[in-house]
N, C-alpha and C positions, 0 to 999 in steps of 0.2 A: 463356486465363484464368489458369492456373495459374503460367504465368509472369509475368505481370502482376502478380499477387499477391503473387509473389518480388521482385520489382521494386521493390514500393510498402514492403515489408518489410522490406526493406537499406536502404530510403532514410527511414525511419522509425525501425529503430534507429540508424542514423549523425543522424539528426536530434535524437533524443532525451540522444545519446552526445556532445552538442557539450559541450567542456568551458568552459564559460560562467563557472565559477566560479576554472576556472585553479590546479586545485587539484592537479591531476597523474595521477589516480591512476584515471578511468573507464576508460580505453581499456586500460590491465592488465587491469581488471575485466571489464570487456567479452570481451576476447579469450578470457578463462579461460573464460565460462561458454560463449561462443558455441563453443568446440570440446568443450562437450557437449551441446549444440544439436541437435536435426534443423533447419536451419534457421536465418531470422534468428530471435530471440529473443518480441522478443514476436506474432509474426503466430502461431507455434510455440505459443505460450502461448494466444491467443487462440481456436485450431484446437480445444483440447485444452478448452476451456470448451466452446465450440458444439458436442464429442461425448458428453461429460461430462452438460451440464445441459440437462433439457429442460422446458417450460416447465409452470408450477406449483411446480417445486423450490424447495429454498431454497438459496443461497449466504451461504454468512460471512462477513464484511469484517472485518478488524480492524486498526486504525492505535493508534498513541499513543507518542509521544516526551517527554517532561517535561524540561524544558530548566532547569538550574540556574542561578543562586542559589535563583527563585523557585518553581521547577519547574513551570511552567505549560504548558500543551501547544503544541507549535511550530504553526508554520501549512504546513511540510510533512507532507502526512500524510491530513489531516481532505480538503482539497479535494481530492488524488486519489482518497481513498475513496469520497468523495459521487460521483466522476465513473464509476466503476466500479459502485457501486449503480443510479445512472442507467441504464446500458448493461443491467445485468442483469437490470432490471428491460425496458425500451423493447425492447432486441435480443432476447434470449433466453425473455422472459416470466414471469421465474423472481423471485422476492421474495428481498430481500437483508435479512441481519441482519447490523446493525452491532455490532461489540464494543471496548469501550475501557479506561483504565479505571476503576475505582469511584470516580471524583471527579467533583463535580457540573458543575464546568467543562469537564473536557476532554469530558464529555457532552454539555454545553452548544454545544462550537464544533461538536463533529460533527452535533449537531444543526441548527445555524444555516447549516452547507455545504450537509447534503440539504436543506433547503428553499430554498435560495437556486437549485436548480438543478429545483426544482419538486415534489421528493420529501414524501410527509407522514411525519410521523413520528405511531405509534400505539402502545398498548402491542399486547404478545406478542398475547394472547388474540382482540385484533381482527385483525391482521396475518394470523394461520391460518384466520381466515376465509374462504370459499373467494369467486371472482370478484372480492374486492378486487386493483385496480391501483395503481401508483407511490406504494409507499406501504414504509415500513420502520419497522423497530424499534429503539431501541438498547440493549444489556444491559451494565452495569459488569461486568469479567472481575476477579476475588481478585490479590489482590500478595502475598496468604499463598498459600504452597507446596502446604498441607496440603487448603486451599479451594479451590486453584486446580483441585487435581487432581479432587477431588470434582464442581466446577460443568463441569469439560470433559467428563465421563461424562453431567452431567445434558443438559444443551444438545445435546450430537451425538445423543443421544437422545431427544430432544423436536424440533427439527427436523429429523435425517436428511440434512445438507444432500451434495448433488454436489459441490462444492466448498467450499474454503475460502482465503479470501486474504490474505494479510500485505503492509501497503504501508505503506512507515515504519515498521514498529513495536520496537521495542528487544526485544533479545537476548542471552541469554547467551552466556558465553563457557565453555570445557572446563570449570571450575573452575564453573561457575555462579553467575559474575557477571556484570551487566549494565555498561556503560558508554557515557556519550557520549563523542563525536570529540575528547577531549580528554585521555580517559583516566581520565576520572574514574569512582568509584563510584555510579552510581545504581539499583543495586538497590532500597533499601527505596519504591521509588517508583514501579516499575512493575510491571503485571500478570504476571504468572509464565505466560505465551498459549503457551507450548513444549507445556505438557499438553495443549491443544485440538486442535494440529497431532498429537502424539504418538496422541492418541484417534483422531483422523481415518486416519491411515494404517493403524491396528490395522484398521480396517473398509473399507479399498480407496477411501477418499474422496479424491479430485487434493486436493492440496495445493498454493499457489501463494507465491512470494515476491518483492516488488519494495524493491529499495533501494537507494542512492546511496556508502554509506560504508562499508561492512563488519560494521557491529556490527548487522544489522538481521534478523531471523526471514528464513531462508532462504539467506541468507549461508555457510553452513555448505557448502556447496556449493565455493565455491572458500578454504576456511578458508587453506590454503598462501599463495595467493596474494594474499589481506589481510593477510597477516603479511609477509607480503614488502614490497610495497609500501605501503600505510596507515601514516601517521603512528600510535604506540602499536598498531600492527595486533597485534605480536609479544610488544610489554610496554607494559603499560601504568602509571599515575601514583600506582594505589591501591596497597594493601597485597599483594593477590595477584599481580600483578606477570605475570600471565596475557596478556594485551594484550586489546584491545577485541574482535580477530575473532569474530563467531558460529560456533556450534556447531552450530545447527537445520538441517537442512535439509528443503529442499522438492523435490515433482515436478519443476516449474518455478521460474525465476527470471529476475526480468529486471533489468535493473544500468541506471541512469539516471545522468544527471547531477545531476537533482533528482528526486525520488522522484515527486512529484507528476505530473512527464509520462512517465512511464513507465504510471502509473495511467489518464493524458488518451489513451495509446497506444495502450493495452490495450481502453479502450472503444471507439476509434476503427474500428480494426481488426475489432470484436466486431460494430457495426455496417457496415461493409464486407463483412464475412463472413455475416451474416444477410440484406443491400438494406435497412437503417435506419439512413441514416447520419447521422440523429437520432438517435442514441443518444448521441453525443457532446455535450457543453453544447454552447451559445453564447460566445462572446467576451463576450457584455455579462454574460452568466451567470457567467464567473469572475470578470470583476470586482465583480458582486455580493458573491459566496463571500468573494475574498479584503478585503475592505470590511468585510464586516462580521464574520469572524469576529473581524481585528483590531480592531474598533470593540468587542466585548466581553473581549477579552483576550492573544487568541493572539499569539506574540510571533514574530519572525525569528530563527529555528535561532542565528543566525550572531554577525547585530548584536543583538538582545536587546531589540530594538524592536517594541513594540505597533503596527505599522504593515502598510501593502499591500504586502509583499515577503515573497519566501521565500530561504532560503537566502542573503540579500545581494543578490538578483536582484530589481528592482523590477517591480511588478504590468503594466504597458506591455510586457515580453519575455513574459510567460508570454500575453498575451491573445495576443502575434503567433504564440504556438506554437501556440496554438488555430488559429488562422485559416489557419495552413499544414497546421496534420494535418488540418482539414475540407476542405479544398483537393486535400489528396494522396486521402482516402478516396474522394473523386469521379472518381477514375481509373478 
């Protein structure tokens, strides 16, 4: 069995590692973190929730990208989160608090993912309820420094959670700027989420990071080699001239080609490794997700299109990724 699992684990990250977008730069990515790996990447990552979290906990989820001119939240991000909440909740029995940030929209799509994949969404005070199921919260995280710090002490200590996860979500760099793949400045625009991870490790809580480009919470991990390879990795466009690579880092990390099926992996695997391998959506389930989050605004990282596509990649490859990691977890 143990090898088998090794087996489904290589062929899962090389699946998730397909460079679909033709952008150059995964399989540097990849190879960096995978030689500090026990292991493939996310089965490794997956092991370390199922010893980690047990069930009644809480996990923290937190995604959010703001994509300029308009800065609206991309549609990488929200549907791998929702897809990992699912798992945390179905696999592990543990209730997921999602975090984003304080904007009523990018709440809105993260909202509109977990329920597309059957999740309720309630406030806090019902959530802690005890014997409530599939069911999460979502909390606006501060873009002030000062708040930020302040609400990451209040939250790790009002939920306690075992973990905590970063998928997609923007990151500083040494200098404590944030930037998208392009070099640009978008600090004033995103959650300052470094203090929640920074809270969490103070107290021995796993830490997790998933992301595709280098500038993403938990990235910090192979910082060298974002800068090496990554377009603006080294310097970047704005004034501090720092480059885009993060600084954060995390326990784990898993490096995608699209951040989103790294998050589809991670739950995949979470149910292979519990025997619920319902924990993973449905194929019609994503394309629910990705339907409507851009039917209320979420736009493509790439092209800038309020449409069913992530990253440039249209909605029909990501349902096939679905339908192949349900496929592999049945081994």
């Amino acid at each position: 069995m143990i090898h088998a699992l090794e087996s489904i684990g290589e062929v899962i990250d090389r699946l998730i590692t397909v460079d679909i977008g033709g952008r150059g730069v995964i399989l540097k990515l990849y190879s960096a973190v995978r030689e500090k790996s026990e292991g493939p990447l996310v089965l490794s990552t997956a092991k370390s929730l199922k010893e980690n979290v047990s069930k009644g906990d809480y996990v923290i989820i937190t995604t959010g990208f703001r994509i300029p001119p308009l800065f609206i939240q991309e549609t990488d991000g929200p549907t791998g989160a929702a897809s990992i909440a699912r798992a945390v909740d179905v696999a592990l029995g543990a209730t997921p608090i999602m975090v984003t940030e304080p904007i009523e929209l990018s709440q809105k799509i993260l909202e509109v993912a977990c329920r597309s994949i059957g999740l309720s969404i309630l406030p806090t005070d019902v959530v802690k309820k005890p014997g409530i199921k599939h069911v999460t919260t979502i909390i606006g995280f501060p873009i002030d420094e000062k708040e930020a710090y302040e609400e990451a002490k209040k939250i790790i200590d009002e939920f306690n959670p075992s973990a905590i996860i970063a998928i997609e979500k923007a990151s500083r760099n040494r200098k404590g700027v944030y930037h998208n793949m392009r070099g640009l400045d978008i600090t004033p625009y995103h959650s300052k989420i470094e203090y929640l991870f920074e809270e969490a490790k103070k107290r021995g809580i796993l830490t997790i990071g998933i992301g595709d480009g280098g500038n993403e919470v938990g990235m910090g991990i192979i910082e060298e080699t974002v800068r090496k390879y990554v377009p603006y990795g080294d310097k970047c466009q704005c004034p501090c001239g720092g480059g885009i690579a993060s600084s954060s880092i995390t326990d784990k990390l898993i490096v995608a080609s699209i951040s989103n099926w790294g998050g589809y992996a991670l739950a995949g695997l979470l149910g292979k490794l519990t025997n619920k391998p319902g924990a993973l959506h449905e194929p019609e389930q994503e394309f629910k997700m990705l339907f409507r989050i851009s039917d209320i605004g979420s736009v493509d990282g790439i092209n800038g299109f309020a449409i069913e596509s992530v990253d440039n990649v249209p909605l029909d490859i990501h349902i096939s990724l679905i339908k192949m990691l349900r496929e592999m977890i049945k081994r």
